[in-house]
TORTI-474883 format. One record per residue (C-alpha): residue in three letters; residue number from 1; z, x, y. Coordinates in nm, 2 decimals. Example, Ala and Ser with C-alpha at 12.3 -4.5 7.8 and 13.67 -1.06 7.14 Angstrom:
2
R,resn,resi,c3,c1,c2
R,ALA,1,0.78,1.23,-0.45
R,SER,2,0.71,1.37,-0.11
END
This chain:
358
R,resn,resi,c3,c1,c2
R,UNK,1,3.00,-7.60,-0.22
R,UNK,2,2.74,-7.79,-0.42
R,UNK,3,2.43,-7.68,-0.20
R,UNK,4,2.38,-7.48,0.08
R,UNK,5,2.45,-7.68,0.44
R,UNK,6,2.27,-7.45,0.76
R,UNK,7,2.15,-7.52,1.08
R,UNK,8,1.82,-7.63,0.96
R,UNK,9,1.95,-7.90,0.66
R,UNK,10,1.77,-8.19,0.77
R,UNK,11,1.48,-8.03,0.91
R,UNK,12,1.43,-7.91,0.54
R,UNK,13,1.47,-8.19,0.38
R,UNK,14,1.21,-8.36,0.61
R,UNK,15,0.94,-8.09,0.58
R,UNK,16,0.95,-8.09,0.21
R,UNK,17,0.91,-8.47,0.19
R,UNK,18,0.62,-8.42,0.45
R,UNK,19,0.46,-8.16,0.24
R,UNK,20,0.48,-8.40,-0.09
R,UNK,21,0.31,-8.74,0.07
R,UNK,22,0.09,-8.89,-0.18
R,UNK,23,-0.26,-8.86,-0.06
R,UNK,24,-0.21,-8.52,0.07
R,UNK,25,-0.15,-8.19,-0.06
R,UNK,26,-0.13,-7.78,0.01
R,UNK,27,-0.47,-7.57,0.07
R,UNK,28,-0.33,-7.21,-0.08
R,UNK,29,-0.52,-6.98,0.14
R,UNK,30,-0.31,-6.69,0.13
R,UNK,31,-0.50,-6.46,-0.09
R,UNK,32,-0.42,-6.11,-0.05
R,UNK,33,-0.66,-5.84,0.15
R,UNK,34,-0.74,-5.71,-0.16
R,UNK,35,-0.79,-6.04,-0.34
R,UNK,36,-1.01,-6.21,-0.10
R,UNK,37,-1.17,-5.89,-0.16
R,UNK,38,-1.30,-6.00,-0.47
R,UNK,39,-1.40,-6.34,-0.39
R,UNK,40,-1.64,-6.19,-0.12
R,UNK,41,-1.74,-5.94,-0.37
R,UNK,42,-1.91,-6.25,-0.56
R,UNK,43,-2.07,-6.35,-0.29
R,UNK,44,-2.17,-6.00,-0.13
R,UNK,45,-2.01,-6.01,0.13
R,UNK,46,-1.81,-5.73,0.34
R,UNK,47,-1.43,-5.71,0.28
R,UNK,48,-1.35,-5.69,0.69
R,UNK,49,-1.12,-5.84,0.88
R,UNK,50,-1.39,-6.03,1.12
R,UNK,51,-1.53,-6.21,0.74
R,UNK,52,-1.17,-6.32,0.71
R,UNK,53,-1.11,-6.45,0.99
R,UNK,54,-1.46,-6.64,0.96
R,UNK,55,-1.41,-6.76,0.64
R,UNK,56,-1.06,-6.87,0.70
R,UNK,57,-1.21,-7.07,1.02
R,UNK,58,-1.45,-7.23,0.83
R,UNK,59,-1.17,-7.41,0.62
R,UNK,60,-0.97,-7.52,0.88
R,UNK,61,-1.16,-7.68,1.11
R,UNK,62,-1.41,-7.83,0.82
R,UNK,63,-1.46,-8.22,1.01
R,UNK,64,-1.23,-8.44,0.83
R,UNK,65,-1.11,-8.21,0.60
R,UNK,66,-0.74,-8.17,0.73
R,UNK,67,-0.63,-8.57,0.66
R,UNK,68,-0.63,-8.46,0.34
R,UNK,69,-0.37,-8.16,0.42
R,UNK,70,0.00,-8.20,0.48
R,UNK,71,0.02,-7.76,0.42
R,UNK,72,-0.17,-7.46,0.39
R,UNK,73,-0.05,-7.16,0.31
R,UNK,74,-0.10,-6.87,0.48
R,UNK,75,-0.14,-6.43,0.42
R,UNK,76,0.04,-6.26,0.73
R,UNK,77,-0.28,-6.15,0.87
R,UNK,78,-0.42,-6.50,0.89
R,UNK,79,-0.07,-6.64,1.02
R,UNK,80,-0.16,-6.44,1.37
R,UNK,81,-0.51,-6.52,1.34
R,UNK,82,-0.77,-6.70,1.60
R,UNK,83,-1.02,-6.94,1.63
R,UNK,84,-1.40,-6.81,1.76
R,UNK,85,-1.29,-7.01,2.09
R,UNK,86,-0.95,-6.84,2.09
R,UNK,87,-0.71,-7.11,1.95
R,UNK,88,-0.42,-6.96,1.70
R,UNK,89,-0.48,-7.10,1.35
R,UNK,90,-0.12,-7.19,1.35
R,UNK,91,-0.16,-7.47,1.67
R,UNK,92,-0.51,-7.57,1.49
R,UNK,93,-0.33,-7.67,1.22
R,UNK,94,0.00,-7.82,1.36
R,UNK,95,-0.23,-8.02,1.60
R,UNK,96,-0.37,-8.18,1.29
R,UNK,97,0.00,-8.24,1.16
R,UNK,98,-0.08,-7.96,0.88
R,UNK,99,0.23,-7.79,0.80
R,UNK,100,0.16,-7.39,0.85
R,UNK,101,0.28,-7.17,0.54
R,UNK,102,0.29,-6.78,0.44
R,UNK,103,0.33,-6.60,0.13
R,UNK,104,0.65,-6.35,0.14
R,UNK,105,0.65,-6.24,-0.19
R,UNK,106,0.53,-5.83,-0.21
R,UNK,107,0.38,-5.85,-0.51
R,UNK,108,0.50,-5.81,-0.91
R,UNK,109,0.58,-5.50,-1.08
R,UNK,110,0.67,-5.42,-1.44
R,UNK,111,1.03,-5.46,-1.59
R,UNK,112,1.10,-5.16,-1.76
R,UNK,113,1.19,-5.25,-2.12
R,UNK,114,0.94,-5.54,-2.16
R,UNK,115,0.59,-5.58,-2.34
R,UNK,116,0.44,-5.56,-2.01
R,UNK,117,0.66,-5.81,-1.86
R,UNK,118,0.71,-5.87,-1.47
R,UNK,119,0.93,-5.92,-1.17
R,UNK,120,0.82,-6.02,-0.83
R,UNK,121,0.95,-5.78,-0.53
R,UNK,122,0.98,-5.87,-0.18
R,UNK,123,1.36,-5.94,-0.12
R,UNK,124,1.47,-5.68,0.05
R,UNK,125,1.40,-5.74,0.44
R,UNK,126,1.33,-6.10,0.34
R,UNK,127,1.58,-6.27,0.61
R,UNK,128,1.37,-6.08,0.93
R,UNK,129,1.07,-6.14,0.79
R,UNK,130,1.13,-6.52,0.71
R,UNK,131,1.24,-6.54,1.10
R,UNK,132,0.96,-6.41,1.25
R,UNK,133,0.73,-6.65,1.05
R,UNK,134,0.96,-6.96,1.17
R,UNK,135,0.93,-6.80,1.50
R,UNK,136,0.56,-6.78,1.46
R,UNK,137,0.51,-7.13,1.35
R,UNK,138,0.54,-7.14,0.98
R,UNK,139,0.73,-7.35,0.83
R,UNK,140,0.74,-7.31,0.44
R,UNK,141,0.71,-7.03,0.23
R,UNK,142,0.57,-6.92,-0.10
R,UNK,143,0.67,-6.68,-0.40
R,UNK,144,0.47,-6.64,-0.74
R,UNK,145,0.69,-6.52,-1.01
R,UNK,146,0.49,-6.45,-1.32
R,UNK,147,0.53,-6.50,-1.67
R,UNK,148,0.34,-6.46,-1.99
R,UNK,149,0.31,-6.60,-2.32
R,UNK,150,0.30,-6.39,-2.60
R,UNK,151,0.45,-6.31,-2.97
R,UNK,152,0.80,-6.25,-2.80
R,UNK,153,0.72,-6.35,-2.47
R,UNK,154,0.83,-6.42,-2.22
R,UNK,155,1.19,-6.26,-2.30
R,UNK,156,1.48,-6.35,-2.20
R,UNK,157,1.55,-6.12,-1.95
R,UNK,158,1.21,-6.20,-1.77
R,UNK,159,1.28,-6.53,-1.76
R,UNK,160,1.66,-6.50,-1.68
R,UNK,161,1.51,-6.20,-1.35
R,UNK,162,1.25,-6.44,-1.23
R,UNK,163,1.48,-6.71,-1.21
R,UNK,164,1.69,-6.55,-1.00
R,UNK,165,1.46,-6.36,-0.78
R,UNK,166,1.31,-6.69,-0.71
R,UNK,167,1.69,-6.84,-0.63
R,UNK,168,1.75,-6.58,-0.36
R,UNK,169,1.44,-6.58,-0.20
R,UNK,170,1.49,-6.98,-0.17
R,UNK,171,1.83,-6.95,-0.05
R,UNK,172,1.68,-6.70,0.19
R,UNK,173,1.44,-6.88,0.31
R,UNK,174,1.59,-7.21,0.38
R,UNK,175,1.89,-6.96,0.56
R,UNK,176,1.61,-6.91,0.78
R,UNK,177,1.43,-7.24,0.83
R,UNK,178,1.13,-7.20,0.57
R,UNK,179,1.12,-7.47,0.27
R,UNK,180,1.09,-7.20,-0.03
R,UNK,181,0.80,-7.36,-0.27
R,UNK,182,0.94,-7.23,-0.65
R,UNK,183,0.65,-7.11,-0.80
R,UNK,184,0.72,-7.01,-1.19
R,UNK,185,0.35,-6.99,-1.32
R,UNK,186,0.32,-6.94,-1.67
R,UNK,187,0.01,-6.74,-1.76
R,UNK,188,-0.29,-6.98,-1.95
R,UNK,189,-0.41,-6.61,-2.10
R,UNK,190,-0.37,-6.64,-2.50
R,UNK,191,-0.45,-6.82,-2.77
R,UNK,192,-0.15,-7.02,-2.82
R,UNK,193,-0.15,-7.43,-2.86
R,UNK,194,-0.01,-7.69,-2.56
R,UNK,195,0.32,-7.71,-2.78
R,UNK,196,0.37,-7.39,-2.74
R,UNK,197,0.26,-7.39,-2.37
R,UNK,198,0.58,-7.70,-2.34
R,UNK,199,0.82,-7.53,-2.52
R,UNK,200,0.82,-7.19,-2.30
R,UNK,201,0.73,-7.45,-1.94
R,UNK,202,1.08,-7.63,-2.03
R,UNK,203,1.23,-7.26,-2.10
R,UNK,204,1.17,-7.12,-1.74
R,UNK,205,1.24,-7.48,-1.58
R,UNK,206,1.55,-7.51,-1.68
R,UNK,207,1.62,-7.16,-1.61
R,UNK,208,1.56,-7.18,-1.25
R,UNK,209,1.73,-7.51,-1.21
R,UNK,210,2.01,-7.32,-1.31
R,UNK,211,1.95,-7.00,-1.11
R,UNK,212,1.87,-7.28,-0.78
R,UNK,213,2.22,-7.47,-0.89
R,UNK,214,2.38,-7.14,-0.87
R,UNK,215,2.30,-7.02,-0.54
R,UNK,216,2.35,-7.33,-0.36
R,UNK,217,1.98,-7.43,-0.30
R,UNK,218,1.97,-7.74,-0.14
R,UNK,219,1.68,-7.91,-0.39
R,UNK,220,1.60,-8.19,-0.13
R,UNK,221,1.44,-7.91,0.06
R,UNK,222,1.24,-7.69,-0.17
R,UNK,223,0.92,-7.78,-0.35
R,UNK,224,0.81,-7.64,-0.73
R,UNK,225,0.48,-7.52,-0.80
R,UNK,226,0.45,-7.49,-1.16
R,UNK,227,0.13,-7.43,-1.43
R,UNK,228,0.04,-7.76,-1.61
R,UNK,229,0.12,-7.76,-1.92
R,UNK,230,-0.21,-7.72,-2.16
R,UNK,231,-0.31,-7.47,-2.45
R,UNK,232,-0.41,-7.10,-2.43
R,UNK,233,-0.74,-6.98,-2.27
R,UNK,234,-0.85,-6.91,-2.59
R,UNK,235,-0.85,-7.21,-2.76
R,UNK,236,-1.02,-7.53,-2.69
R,UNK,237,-0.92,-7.77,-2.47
R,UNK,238,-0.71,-8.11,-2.46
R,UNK,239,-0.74,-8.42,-2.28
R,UNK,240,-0.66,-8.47,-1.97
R,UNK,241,-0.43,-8.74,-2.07
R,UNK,242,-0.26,-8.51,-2.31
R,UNK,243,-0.20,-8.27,-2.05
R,UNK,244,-0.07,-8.51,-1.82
R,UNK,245,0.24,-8.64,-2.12
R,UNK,246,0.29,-8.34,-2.23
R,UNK,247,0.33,-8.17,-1.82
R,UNK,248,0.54,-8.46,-1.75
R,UNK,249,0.75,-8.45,-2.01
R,UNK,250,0.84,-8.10,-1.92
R,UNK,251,0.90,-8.21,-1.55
R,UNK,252,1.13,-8.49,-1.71
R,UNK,253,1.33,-8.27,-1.90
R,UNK,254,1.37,-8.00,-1.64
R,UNK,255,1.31,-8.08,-1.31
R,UNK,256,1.62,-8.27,-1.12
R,UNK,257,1.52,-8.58,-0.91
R,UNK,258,1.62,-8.44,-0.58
R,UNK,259,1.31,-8.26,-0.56
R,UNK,260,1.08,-8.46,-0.36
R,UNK,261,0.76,-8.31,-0.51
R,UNK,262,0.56,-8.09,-0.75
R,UNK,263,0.28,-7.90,-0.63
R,UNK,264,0.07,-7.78,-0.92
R,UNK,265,-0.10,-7.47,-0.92
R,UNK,266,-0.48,-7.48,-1.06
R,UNK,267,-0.43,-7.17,-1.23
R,UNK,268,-0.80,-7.10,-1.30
R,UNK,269,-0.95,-7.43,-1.43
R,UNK,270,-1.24,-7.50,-1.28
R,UNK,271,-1.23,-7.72,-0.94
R,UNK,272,-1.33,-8.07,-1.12
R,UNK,273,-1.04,-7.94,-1.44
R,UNK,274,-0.79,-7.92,-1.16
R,UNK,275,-0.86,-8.24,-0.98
R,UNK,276,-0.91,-8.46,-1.35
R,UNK,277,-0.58,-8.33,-1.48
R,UNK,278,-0.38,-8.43,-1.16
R,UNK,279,-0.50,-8.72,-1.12
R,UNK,280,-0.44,-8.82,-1.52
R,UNK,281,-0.11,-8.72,-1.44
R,UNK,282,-0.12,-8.98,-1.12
R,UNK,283,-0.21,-9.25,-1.33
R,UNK,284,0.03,-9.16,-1.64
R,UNK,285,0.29,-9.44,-1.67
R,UNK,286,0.68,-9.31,-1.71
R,UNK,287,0.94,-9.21,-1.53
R,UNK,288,0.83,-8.96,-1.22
R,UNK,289,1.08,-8.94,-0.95
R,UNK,290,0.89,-8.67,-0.74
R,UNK,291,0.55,-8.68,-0.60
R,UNK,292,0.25,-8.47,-0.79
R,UNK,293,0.00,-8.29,-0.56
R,UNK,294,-0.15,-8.00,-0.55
R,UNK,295,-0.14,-7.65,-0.40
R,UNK,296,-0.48,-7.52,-0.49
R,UNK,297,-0.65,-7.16,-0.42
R,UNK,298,-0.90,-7.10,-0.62
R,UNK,299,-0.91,-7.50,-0.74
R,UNK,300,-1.04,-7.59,-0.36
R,UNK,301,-1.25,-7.31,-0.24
R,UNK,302,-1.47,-7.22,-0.53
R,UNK,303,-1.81,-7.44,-0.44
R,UNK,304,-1.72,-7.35,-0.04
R,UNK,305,-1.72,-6.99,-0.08
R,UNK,306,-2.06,-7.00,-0.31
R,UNK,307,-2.25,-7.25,-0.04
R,UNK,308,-2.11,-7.03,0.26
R,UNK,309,-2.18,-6.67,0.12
R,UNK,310,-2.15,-6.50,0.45
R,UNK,311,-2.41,-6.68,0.63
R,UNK,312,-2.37,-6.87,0.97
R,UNK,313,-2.67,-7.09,0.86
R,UNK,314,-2.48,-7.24,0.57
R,UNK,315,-2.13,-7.32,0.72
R,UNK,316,-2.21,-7.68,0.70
R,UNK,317,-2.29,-7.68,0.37
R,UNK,318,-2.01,-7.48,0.28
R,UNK,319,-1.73,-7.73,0.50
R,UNK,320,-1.94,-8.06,0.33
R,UNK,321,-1.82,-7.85,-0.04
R,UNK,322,-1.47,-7.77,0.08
R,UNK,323,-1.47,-8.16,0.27
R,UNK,324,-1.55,-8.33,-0.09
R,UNK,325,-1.28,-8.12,-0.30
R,UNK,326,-1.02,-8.21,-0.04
R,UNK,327,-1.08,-8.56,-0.05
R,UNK,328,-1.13,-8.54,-0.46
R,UNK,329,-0.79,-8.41,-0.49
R,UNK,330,-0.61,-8.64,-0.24
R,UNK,331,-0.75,-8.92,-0.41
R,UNK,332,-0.61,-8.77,-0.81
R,UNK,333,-0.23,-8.77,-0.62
R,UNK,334,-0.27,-9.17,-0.54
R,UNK,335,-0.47,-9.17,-0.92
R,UNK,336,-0.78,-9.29,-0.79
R,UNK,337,-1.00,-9.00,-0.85
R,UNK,338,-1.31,-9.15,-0.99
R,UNK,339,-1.50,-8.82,-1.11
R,UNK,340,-1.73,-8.60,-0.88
R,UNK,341,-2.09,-8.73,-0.89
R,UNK,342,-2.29,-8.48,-0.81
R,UNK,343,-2.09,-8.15,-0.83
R,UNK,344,-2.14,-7.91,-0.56
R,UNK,345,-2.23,-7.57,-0.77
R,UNK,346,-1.93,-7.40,-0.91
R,UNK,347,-1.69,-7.70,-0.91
R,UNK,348,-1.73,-7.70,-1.29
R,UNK,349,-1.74,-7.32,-1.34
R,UNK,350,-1.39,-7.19,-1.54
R,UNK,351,-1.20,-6.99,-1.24
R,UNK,352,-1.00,-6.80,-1.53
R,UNK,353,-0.89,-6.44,-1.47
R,UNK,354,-0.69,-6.29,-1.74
R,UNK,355,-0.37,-6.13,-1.62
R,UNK,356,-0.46,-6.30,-1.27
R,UNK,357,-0.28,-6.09,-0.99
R,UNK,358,-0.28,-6.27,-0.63
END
């Protein structure tokens, strides 16, 4: 058996070519309770469940905003979650032929052994969970294995256990219905250069094409979501031209053309860093058999949350900011990004977090 064949193979296939259409890509608005806890804390506003929900609301039904959108990705709370008027965020978005996601991974602990190395839990009870988020409307799924660069890092082992936690949550998943995004990110903490940056990218990608070979994953449907490959967070910075050879190249060598798209990770660059660098990568000219969007948190929600900050009054505001990076970033995966204009405050600010837990 080359690759897994269930009941739900062409459906699969079908909703991870959806997901990668140029001109579209994935809103990644599945932060954690405790994460979005922090985003409000810069804003000063109240870490309850009724901010959440408002927040959250404010996203999806920003005018416009969802032609931009083939996916977001949901936390569990927010997959059950309600309009003001009483409309489930899941048929808000499948009405606007957004594809509903959620986040299944539990969370990363440390590999006993390592320099402070990590796995990602959340297999056991995977298969129920997976089927009450098909049942519930989802339709993809995400998992963040983490790895960091260092002196000796990342080891063999953590790249050989996040592999193939990865592979088993894919296989789970599409068991179940869900296309599994791959999501390998490579920490930018450190002061190391982009070849070094390449060198451990290509490492882990070719370990988890290996570890997806291995347990049968059907390729057509899954989608990666990988860090783009650029120096440390200590050093200076590159081109965007240079990050988009040397991130492709990486893809090139790594990634098999049965994919049918990457969906970066912003990994805290700032909102405009994220949205230059794809769509450098858009324009680059050489071989690219998959389609390169995005799958931005932080990257697409930055200037909204600072315009919004809790208040009713500014919602507007805060959907014209979230409206303007959605459209930025839809035009960098056709290449036709043109630069921002006038930047909405905190589209340029660095979104870095060392050691960045989601």
């Amino acid at each position: 058996m080359s690759c897994f064949k269930g009941k739900y193979h062409d459906e699969l296939i079908a909703n991870a070519a959806y997901i990668g259409t140029p001109g579209k890509g994935i809103l990644a608005a599945d932060e954690s309770t405790g994460t979005i806890g922090k985003r409000f804390a810069s804003i000063s506003v109240e870490n309850v469940e009724s901010n959440r929900q408002a927040y959250r609301e404010l996203l999806f039904t920003t005018p416009g905003a969802l032609q931009y959108l083939s996916g977001v990705i949901l936390f569990e709370e927010t997959l059950f979650q309600k309009t003001a008027a009483g409309k489930p965020f899941v048929d808000l978005l499948k009405e606007n032929n957004v594809l509903p996601g959620i986040k299944v991974d539990k969370g990363t602990v440390e590999l006993p052994g390592t320099n402070g190395e990590t796995t990602t839990t959340g297999l056991d009870g995977l298969a129920q969970r997976c089927q009450q988020y098909y049942a519930a409307g989802a339709r993809f799924a995400k998992w963040r294995a983490v790895l960091k660069i260092g002196p000796n890092e990342p080891s063999p082992l953590a790249i050989h256990e996040n592999a193939y936690g990865l592979a088993r949550y894919a296989v789970i998943c599409q068991e179940n219905g869900l296309v599994p995004i791959v999501e390998p990110e490579i920490l930018v903490d450190g002061p190391h250069d982009i070849d070094k940056c390449a060198d451990v990218t290509e490492r882990v990608l070719a370990a988890c094409y290996k570890a997806l070979n291995d347990h049968h994953v059907l390729l057509e449907g899954t989608l990666l979501k990988p860090n783009m490959v650029t120096p440390g967070s200590d050093v200076a910075k590159v081109k965007p031209e240079v990050v988009a050879e040397y991130t492709i190249r990486a893809l090139q060598r790594t990634m098999p053309a049965a994919v049918p798209a990457v969906v970066f990770l912003s990994g805290g660059q700032s909102e405009e860093e994220a949205t230059v660098n794809l769509n450098a990568m858009n324009k680059f000219k050489g071989k690219k058999p998959w389609s390169l969007t995005f799958s931005y948190g932080r990257a697409l929600q930055q200037s909204t949350l600072k315009a919004w900050a809790g208040k009713e009054e500014n919602v507007k505001k805060a959907q014209e900011a979230f409206l303007a990076r959605a459209k930025a970033n839809s035009e960098a995966t056709l290449g036709k990004y043109e630069g921002g204009g006038k930047l909405a405050e905190g589209a340029s600010e660095s979104l870095h977090v060392k050691d960045y837990k989601y």
